[in-house]
ROKEPA-940129 format. One record per residue (C-alpha): residue number from 1; residue in one letter; x, y, z. Coordinates in nm, 3 decimals, decimal comma. Example, Ala and Ser with C-alpha at 12.3 -4.5 7.8 and 13.67 -1.06 7.14 Angstrom:
2
<fitor><n>1</n><res>a</res><east>1,230</east><north>-0,450</north><up>0,780</up></fitor>
<fitor><n>2</n><res>s</res><east>1,367</east><north>-0,106</north><up>0,714</up></fitor>
//
This chain:
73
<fitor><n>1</n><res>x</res><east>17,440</east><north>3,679</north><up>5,267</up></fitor>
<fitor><n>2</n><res>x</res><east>17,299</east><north>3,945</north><up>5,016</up></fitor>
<fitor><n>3</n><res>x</res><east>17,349</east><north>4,220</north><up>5,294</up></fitor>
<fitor><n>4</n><res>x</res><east>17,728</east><north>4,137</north><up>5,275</up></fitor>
<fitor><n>5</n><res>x</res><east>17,691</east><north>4,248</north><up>4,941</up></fitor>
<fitor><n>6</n><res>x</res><east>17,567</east><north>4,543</north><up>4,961</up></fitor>
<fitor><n>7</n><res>x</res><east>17,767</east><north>4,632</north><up>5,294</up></fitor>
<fitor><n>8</n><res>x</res><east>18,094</east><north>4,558</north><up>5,078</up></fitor>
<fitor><n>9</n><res>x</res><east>17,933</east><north>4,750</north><up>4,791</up></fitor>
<fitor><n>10</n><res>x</res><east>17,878</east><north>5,043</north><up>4,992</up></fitor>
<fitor><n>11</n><res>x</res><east>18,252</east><north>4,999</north><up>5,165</up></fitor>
<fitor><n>12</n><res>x</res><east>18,426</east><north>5,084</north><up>4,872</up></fitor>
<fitor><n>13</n><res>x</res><east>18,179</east><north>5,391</north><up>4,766</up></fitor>
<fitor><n>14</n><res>x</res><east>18,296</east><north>5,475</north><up>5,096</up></fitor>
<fitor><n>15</n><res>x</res><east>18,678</east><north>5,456</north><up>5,049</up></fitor>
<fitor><n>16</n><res>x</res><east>18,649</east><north>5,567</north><up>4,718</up></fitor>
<fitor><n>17</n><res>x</res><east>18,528</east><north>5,929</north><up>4,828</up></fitor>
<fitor><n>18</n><res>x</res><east>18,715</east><north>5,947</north><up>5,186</up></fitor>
<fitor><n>19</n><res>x</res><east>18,404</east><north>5,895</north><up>5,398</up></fitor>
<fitor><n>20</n><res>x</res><east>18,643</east><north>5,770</north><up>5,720</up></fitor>
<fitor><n>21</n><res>x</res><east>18,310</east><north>5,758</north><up>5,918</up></fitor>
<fitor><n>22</n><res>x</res><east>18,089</east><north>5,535</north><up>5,778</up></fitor>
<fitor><n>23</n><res>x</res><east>18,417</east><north>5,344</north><up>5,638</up></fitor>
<fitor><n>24</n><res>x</res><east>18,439</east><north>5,275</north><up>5,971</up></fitor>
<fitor><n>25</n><res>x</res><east>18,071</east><north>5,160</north><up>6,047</up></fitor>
<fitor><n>26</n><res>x</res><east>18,012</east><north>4,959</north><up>5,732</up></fitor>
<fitor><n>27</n><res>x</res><east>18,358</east><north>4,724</north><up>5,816</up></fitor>
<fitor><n>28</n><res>x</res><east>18,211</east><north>4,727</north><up>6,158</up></fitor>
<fitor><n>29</n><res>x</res><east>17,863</east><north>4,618</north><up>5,997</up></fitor>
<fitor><n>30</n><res>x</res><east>18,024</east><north>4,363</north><up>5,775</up></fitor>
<fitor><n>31</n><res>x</res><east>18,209</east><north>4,219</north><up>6,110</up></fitor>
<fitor><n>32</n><res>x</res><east>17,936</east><north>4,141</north><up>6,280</up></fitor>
<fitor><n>33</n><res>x</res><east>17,759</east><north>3,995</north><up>5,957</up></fitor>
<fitor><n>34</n><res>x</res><east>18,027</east><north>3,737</north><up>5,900</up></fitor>
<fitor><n>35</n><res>x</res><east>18,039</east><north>3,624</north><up>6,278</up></fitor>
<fitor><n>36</n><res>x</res><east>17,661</east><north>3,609</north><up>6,311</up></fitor>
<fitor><n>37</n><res>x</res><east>17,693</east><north>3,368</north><up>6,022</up></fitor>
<fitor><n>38</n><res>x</res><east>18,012</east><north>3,211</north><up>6,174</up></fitor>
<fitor><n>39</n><res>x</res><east>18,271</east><north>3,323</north><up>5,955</up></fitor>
<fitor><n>40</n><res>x</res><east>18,474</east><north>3,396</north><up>6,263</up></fitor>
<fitor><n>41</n><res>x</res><east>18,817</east><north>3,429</north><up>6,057</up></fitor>
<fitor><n>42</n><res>x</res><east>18,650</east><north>3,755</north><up>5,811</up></fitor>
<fitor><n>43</n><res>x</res><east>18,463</east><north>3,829</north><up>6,145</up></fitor>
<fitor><n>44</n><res>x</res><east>18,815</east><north>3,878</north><up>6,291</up></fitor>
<fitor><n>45</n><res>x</res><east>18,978</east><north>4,045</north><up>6,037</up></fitor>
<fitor><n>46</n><res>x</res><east>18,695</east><north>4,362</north><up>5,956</up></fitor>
<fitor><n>47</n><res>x</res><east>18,600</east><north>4,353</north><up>6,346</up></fitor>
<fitor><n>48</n><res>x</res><east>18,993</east><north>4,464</north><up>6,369</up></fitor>
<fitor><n>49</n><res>x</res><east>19,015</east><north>4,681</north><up>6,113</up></fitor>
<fitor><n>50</n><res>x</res><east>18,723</east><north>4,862</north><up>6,282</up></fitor>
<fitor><n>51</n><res>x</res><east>18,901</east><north>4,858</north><up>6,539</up></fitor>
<fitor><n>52</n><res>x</res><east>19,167</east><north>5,073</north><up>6,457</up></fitor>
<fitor><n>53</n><res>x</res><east>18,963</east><north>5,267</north><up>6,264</up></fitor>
<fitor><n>54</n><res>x</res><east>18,735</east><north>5,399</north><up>6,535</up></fitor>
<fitor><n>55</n><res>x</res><east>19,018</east><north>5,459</north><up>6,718</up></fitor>
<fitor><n>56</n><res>x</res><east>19,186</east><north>5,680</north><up>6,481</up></fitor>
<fitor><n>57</n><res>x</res><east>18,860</east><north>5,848</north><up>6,465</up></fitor>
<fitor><n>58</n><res>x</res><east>18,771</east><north>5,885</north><up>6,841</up></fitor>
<fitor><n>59</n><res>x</res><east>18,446</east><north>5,687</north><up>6,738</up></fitor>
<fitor><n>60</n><res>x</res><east>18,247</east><north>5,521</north><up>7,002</up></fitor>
<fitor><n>61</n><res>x</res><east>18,223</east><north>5,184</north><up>6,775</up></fitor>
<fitor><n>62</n><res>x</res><east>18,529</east><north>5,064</north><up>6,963</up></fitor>
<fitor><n>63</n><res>x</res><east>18,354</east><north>4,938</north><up>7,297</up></fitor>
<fitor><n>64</n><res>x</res><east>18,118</east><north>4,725</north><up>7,013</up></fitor>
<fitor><n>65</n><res>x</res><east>18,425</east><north>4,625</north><up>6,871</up></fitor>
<fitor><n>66</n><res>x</res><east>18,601</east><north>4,482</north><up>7,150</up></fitor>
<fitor><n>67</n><res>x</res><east>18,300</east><north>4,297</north><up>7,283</up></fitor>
<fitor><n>68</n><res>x</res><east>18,290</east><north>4,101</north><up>6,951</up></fitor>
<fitor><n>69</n><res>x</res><east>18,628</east><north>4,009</north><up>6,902</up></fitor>
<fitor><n>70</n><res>x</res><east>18,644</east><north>3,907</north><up>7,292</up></fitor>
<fitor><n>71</n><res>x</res><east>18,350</east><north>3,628</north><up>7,167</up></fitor>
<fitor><n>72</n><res>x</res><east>18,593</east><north>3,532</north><up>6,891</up></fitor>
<fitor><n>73</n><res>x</res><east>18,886</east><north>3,507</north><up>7,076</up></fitor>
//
């Protein structure tokens, strides 16, 4: 899962300078990495945090959001 990598790589370059936005996308990104490869558990848990995140920033990632986690659940 080399993309994992780099998604997580790029998360924290993310965090690290405040960009909320494609924070927001890349834990999205990672989500649906880890349940395409049916780690539903880290699939879960970054799928959430998107969640909230595109809440918090109006984003329109949320509907994506909640049609993963519906699979999961």
């Amino acid at each position: 899962m080399k993309a994992s990598n780099y998604l997580e790589e790029s998360l924290g370059i993310f965090q690290e300078i405040s960009d909320r936005y494609n924070e927001a996308i890349c834990i999205y990104s990672l989500g649906q990495k880890y349940y395409k490869y049916g780690y539903v558990e880290k699939a879960e848990f970054f799928l959430t945090q998107a969640l909230y995140l595109s809440r918090s920033l109006n984003l329109p990632l949320e509907k994506n959001c909640l049609e993963l986690l519906k699979l999961i659940k």
